[in-house]
MARMARMAR-240503 format. One record per residue (C-alpha): residue in one letter; y, z, x. Coordinates in Angstrom, 3 decimals, always signed. Example, Ala and Ser with C-alpha at 12.3 -4.5 7.8 and 13.67 -1.06 7.14 Angstrom:
+------+----------+----------+----------+
! rest !        y !        z !        x !
+------+----------+----------+----------+
!    A !   -4.500 !   +7.800 !  +12.300 !
!    S !   -1.060 !   +7.140 !  +13.670 !
+------+----------+----------+----------+
This chain:
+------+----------+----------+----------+
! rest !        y !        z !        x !
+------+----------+----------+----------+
!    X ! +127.686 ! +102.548 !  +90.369 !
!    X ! +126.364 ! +104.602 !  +92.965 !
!    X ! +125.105 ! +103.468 !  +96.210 !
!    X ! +122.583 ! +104.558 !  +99.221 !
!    X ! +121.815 ! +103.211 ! +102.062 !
!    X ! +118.402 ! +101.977 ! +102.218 !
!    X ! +115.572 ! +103.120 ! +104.740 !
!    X ! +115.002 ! +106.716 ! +105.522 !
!    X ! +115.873 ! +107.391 ! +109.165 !
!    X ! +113.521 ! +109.527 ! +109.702 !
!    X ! +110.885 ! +107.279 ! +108.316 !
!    X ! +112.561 ! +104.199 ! +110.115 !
!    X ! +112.198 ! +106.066 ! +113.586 !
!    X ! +108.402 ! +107.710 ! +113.009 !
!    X ! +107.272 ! +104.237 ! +112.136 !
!    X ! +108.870 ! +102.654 ! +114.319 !
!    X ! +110.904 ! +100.013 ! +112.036 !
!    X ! +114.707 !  +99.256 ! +112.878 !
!    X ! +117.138 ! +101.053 ! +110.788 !
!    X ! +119.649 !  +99.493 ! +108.213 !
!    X ! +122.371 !  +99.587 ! +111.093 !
!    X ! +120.015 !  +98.009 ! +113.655 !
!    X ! +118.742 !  +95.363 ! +111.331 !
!    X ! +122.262 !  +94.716 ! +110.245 !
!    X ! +123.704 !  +94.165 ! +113.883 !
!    X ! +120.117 !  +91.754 ! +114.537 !
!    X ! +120.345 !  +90.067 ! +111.291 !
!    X ! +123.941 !  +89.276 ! +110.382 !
!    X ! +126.137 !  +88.745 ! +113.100 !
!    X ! +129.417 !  +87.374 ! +111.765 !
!    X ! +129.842 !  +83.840 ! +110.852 !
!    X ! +131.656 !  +81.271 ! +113.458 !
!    X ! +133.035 !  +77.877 ! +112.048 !
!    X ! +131.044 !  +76.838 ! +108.541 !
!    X ! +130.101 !  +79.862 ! +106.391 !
!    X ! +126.845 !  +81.554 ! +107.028 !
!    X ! +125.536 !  +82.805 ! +104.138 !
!    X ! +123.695 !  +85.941 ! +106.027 !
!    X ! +126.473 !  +87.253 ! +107.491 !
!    X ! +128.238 !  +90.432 ! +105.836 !
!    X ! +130.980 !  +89.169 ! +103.906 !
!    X ! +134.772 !  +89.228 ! +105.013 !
!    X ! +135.728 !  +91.678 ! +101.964 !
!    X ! +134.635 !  +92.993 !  +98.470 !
!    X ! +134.507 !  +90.263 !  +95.711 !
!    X ! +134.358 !  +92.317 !  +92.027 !
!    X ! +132.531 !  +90.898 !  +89.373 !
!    X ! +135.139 !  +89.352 !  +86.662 !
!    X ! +136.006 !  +91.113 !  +83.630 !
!    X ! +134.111 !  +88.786 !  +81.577 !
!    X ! +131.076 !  +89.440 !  +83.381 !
!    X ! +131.644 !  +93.322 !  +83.554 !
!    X ! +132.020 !  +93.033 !  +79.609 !
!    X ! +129.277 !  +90.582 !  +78.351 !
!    X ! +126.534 !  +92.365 !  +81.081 !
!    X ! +127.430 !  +96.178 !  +81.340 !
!    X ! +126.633 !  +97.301 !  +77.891 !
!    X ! +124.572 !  +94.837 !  +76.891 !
!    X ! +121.475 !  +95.541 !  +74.869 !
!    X ! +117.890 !  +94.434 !  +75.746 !
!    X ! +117.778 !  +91.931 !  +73.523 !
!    X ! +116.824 !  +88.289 !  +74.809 !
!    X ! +119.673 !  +87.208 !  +72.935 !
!    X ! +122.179 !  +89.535 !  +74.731 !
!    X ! +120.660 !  +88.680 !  +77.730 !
!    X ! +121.579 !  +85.412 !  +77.859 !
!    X ! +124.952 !  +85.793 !  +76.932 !
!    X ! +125.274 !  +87.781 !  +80.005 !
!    X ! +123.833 !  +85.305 !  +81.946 !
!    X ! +126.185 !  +82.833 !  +80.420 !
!    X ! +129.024 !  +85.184 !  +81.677 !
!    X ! +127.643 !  +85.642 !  +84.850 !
!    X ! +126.885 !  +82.475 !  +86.504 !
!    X ! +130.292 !  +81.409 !  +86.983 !
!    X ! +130.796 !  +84.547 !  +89.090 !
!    X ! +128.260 !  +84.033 !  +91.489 !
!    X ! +128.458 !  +80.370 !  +91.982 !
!    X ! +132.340 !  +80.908 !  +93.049 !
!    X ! +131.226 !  +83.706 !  +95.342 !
!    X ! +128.432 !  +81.311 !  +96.623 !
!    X ! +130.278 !  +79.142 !  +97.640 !
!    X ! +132.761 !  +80.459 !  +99.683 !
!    X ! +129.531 !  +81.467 ! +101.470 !
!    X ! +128.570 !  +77.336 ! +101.707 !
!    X ! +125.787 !  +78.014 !  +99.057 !
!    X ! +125.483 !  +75.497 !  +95.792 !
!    X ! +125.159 !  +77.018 !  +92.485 !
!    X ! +122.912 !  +79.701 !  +91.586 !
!    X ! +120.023 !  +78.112 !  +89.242 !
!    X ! +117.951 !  +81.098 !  +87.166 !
!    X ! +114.675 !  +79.842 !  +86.219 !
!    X ! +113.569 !  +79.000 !  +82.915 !
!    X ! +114.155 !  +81.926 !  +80.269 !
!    X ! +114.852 !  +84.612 !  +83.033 !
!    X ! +116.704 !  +86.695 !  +79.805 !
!    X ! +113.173 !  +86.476 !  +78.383 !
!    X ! +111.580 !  +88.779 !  +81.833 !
!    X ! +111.389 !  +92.065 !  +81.764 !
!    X ! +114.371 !  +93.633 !  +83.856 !
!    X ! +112.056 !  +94.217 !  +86.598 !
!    X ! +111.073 !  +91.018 !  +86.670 !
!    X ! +114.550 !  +89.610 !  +86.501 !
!    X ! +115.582 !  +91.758 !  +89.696 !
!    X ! +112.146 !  +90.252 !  +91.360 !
!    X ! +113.737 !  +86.801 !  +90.391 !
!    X ! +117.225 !  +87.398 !  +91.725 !
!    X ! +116.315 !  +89.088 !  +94.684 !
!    X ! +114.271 !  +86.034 !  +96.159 !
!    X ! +117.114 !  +83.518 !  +94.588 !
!    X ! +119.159 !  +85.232 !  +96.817 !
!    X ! +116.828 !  +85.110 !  +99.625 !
!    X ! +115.436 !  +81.738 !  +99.183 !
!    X ! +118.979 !  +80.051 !  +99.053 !
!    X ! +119.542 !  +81.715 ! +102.559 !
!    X ! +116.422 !  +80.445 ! +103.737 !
!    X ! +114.474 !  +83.681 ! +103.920 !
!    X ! +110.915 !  +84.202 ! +103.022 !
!    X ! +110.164 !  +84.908 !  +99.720 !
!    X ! +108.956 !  +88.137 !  +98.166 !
!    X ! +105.379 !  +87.554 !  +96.734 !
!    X ! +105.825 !  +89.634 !  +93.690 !
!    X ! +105.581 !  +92.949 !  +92.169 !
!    X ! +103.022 !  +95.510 !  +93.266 !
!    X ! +101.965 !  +98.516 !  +90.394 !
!    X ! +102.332 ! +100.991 !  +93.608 !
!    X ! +105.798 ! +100.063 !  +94.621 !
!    X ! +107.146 !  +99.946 !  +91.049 !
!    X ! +105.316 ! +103.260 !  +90.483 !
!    X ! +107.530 ! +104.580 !  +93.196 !
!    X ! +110.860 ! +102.656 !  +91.665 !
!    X ! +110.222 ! +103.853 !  +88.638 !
!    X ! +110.533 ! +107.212 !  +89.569 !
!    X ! +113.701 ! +106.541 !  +91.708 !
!    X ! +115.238 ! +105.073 !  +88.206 !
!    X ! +114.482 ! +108.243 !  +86.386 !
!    X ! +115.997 ! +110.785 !  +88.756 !
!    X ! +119.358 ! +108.247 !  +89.300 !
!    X ! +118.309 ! +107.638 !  +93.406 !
!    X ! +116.633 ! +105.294 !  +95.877 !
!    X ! +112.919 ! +105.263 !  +95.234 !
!    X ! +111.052 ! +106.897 !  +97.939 !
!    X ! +108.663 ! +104.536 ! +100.261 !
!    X ! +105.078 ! +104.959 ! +100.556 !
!    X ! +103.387 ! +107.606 ! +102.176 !
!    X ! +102.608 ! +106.900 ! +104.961 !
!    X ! +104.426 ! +103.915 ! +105.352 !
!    X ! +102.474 ! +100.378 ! +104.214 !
!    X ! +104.382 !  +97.761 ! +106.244 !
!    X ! +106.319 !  +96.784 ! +108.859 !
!    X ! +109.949 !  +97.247 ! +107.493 !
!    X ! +111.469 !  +98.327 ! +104.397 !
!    X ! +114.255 !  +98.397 ! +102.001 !
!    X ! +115.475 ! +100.191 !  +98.634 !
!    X ! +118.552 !  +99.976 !  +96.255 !
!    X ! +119.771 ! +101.815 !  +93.499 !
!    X ! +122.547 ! +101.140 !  +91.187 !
!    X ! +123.525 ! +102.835 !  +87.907 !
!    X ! +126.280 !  +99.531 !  +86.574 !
!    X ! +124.499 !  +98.887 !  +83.208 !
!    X ! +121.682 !  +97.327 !  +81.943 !
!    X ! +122.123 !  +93.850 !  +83.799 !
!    X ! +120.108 !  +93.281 !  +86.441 !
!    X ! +122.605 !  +90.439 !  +87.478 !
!    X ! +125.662 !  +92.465 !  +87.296 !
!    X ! +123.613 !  +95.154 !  +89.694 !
!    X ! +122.541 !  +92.451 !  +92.160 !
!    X ! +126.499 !  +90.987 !  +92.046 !
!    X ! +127.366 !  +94.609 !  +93.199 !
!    X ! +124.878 !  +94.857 !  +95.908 !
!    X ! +125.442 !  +91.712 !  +97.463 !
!    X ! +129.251 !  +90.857 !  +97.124 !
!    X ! +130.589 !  +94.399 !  +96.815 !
!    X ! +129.139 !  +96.550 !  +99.038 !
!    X ! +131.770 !  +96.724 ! +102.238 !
!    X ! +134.825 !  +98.929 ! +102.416 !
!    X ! +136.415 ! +100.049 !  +99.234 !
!    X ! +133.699 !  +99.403 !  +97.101 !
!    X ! +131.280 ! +101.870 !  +95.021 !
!    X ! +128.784 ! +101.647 !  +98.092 !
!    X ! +128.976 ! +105.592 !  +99.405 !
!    X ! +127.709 ! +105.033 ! +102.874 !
!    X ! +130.455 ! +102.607 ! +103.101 !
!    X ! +133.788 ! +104.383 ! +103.071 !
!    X ! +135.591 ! +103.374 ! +105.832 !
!    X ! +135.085 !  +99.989 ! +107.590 !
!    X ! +132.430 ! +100.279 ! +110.522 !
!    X ! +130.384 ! +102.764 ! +108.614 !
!    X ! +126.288 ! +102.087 ! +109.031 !
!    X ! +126.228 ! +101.801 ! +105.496 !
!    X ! +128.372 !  +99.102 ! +105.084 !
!    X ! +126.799 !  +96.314 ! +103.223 !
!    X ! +123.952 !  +97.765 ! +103.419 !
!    X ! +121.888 !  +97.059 !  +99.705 !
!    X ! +123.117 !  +93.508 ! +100.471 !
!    X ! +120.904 !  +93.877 ! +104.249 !
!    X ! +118.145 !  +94.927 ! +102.357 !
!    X ! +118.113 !  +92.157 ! +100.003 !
!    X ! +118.222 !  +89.533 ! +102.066 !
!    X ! +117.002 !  +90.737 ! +105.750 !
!    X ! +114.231 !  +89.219 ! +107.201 !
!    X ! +111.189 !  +90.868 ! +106.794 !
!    X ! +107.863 !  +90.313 ! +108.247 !
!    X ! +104.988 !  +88.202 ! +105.962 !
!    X ! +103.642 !  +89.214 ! +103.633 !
!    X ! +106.424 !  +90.665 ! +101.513 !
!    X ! +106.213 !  +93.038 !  +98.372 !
!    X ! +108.373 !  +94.503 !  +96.220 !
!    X ! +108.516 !  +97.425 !  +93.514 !
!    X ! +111.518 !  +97.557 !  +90.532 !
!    X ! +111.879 !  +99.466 !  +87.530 !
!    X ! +114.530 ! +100.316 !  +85.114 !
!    X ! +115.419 ! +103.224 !  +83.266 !
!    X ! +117.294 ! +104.037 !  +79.811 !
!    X ! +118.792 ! +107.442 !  +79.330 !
!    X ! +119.320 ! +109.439 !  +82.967 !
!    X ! +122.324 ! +110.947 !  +84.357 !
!    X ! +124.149 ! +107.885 !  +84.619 !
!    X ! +122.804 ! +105.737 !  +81.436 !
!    X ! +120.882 ! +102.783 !  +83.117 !
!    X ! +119.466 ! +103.063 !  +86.292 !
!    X ! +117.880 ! +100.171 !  +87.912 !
!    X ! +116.158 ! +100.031 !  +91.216 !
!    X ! +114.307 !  +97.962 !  +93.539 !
!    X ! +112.107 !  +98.534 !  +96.860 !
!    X ! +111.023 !  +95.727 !  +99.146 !
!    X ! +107.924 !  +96.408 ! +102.340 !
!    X ! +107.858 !  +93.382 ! +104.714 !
!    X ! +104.875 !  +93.391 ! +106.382 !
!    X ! +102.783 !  +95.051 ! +103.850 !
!    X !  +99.063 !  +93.897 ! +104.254 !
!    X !  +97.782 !  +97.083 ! +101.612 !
!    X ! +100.292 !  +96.365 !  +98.789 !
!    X !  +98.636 !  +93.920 !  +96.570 !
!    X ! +100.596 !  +91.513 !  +93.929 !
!    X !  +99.203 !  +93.014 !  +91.064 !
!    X ! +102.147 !  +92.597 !  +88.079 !
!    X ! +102.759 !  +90.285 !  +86.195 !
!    X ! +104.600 !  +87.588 !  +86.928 !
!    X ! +104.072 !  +86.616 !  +90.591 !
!    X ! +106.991 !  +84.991 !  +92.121 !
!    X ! +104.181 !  +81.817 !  +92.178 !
!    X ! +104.494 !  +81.678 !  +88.416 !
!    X ! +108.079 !  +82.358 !  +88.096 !
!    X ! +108.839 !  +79.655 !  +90.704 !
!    X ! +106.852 !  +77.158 !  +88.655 !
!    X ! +109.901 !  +77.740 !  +85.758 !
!    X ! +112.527 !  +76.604 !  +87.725 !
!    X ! +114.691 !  +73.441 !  +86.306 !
!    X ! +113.068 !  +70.164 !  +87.427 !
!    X ! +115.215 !  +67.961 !  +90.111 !
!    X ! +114.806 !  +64.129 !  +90.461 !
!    X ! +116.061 !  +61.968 !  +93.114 !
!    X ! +116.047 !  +58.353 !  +92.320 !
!    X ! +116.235 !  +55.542 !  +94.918 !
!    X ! +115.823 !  +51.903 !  +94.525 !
!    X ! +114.142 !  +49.647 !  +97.237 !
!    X ! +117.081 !  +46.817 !  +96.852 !
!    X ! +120.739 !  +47.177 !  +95.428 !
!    X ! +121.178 !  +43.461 !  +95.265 !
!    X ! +118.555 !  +40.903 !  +94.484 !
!    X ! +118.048 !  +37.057 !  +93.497 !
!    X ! +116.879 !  +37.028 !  +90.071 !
!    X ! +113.345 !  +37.798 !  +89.412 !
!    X ! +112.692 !  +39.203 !  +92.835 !
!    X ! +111.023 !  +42.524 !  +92.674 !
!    X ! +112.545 !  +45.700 !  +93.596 !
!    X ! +110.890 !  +49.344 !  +93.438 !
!    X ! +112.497 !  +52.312 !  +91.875 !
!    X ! +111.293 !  +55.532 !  +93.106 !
!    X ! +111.318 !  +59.105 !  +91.668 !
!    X ! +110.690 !  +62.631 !  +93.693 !
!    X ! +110.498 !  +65.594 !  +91.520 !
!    X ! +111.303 !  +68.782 !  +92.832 !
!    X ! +111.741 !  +72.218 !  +91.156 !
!    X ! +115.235 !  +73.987 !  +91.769 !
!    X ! +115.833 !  +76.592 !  +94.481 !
!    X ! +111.931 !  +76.603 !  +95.735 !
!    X ! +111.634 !  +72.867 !  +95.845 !
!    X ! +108.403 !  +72.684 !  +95.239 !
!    X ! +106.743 !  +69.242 !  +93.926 !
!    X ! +106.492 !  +68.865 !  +89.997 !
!    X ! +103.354 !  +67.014 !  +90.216 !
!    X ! +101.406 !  +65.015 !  +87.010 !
!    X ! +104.814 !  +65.122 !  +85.451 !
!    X ! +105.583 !  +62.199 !  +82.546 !
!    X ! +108.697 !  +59.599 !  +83.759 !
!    X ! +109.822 !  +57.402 !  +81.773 !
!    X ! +111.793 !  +54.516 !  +83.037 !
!    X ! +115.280 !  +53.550 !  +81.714 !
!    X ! +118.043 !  +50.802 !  +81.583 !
!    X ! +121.637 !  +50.849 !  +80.752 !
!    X ! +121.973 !  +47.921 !  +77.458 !
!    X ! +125.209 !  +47.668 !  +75.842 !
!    X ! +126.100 !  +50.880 !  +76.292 !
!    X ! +122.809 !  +52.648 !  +75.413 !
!    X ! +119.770 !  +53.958 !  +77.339 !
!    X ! +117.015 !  +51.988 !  +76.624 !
!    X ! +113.252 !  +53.100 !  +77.692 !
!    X ! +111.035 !  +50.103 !  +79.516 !
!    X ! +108.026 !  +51.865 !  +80.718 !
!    X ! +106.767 !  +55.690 !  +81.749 !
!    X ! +104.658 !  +56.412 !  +84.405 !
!    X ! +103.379 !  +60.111 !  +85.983 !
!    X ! +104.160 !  +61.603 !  +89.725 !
!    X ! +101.411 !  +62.258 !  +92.156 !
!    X ! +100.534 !  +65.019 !  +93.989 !
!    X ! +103.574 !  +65.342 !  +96.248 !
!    X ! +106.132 !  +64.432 !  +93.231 !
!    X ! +106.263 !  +60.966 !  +93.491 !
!    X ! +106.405 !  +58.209 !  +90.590 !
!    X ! +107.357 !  +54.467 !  +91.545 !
!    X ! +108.445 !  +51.858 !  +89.308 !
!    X ! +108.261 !  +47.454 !  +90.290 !
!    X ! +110.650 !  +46.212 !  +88.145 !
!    X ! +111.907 !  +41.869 !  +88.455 !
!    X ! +115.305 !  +42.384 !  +87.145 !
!    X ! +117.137 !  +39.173 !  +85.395 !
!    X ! +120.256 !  +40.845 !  +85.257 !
!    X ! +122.492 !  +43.367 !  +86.491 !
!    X ! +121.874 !  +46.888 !  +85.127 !
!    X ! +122.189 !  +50.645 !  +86.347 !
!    X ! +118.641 !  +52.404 !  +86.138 !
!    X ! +117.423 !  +56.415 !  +85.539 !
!    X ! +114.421 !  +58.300 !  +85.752 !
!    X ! +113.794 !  +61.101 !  +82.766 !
!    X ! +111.224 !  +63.974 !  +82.921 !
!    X ! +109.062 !  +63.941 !  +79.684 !
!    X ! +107.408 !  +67.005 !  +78.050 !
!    X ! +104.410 !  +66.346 !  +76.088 !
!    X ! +106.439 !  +66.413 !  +73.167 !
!    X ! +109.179 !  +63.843 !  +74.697 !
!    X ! +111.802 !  +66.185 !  +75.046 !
!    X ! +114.014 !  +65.469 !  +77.986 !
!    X ! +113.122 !  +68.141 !  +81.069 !
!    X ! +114.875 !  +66.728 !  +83.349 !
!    X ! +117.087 !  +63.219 !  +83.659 !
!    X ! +117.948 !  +61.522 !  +87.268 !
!    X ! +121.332 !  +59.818 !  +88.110 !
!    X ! +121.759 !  +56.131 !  +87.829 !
!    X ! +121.312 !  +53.675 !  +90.342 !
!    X ! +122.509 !  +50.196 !  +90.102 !
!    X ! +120.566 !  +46.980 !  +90.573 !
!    X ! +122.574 !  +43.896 !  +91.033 !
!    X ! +121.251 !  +40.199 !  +90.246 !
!    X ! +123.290 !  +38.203 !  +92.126 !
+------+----------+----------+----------+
């Protein structure tokens, strides 16, 4: 892999935006106490052999893709969380996206997790422009003149994963790595496709991507993010907005009593969430279940409101343990809750 530093200097300074060494020194001051998941990492963490092998020379196949994702996950969610971040959750069929898309969905999983704004989605201009980095094996160039605020770009030439490239940028940029601006420790380069990933750009924020088969170095893939960019319109599909809305569903059960006198009503309550945005899953089927003899048992279903919310009145005659499952319209299980227990004393 070969790595560049992101914004142009020269375009940094006539536009006035900060540069990749001022936003890094604003934006990711090192961590005191807990981890902070901003902050440039204390070293390089290399992506597994497993990963390297099921992702690098993969195919394009959906099939290949997820066997790559498979390999990959495990990777990041150690890495994560040395970083105090949970799992990383892909949304639903993210080997089924185009790669651009995929590197549109991984970039704002790693932004949303660290609680920055999200990129809106994919603009036909920007990839335009990334598209053209990918063929020629470089950072894409920015727009001409400049459409936003602040700016970004990465390249990487590791394979034909857009995981493994974003695993590179983020957790093995620093000192020692592939990154070329970074060679010694101190260098403005350092970390610096991670920065642009995850720095905090000005609302609204776009982003172009693109892959290409066949250069110089194989696969190149690259991405290109404009905060602040009010001419850029989210004109590829999909948006971010529809990508969100694949996420896993969540549900947190609660129950208004843990101990009652027979017969006495309790409520069980249900929030659905989608992972990693959090959104609401509203209008979504719940069905209502109790542990017999060893067995789940339905009793009743019900269907959230608007901000994710289903509640169940139950008058329990006996002690049980109670959970909430999400329902598609066929009655597959989407999504099931963990149990709470009701006592009848």
């Amino acid at each position: 892999m070969r790595s560049v530093a992101l914004l142009a200097v020269g375009l940094a300074l006539a536009a006035g935006l900060a540069t990749p060494g001022a936003a890094a020194a604003a934006q990711h001051a090192k961590p005191t106490g807990k981890p902070n998941p901003v902050a440039d990492p204390a070293h390089n963490v290399s992506p597994s052999a497993a990963f390297v092998d099921a992702c690098s020379g993969m195919g394009t196949t959906v099939a290949a893709n997820r066997t790559c994702d498979k390999a990959a996950l495990p990777d990041f969610d150690k890495v994560r969380k040395s970083e105090g971040l949970g799992p990383m959750t892909l949304p639903g069929d993210f080997a089924g996206l185009s790669v651009a898309s995929q590197l549109l969905a991984i970039s704002n999983i790693e932004r949303v997790d660290r609680g920055r704004r999200a990129v809106l989605g994919r603009s036909k201009s920007l990839d335009t422009l990334a598209r053209q980095g990918a063929k020629q094996d470089r950072d894409p160039d920015f727009p001409n003149p400049f459409t936003g605020s602040s700016g970004g770009a990465n390249w990487a030439g590791a394979g034909n994963s857009a995981l493994l490239d974003d695993f590179y940028w983020m957790y093995d940029d620093g000192p020692g790595s592939f990154n070329e601006d970074c060679q010694h420790k101190g260098d403005p380069g350092c970390w610096g496709h991670r920065h642009d990933i995850i720095n905090a750009y000005g609302a609204p924020v776009v982003m172009g991507a693109a892959a290409a088969y066949g250069t110089t170095d194989g696969t190149s893939m690259t991405e290109e993010f404009i905060g602040g960019d009010t001419r850029d319109k989210v004109d590829v599909s999909p948006s971010w907005h529809a990508i969100a809305a694949t996420f896993p569903i969540r549900i947190a059960i609660s129950a208004s009593r843990a101990t009652v006198s027979s017969a006495v009503a309790v409520t069980v309550t249900g929030r659905l969430t989608r992972a990693v945005v959090h959104s609401v899953v509203a209008k979504a089927v719940v069905q209502l279940q109790h542990r017999v003899a060893g067995h789940w048992v339905a009793l009743t279903r019900g269907s959230t409101g608007a901000h994710g919310v289903v509640r169940f009145r139950l008058h329990p005659t006996r002690s049980s343990s109670y959970r909430l499952v999400a329902l598609s319209s066929s009655g597959a299980h989407l999504a099931v809750s963990a149990a709470v227990a009701i006592a009848v004393a």
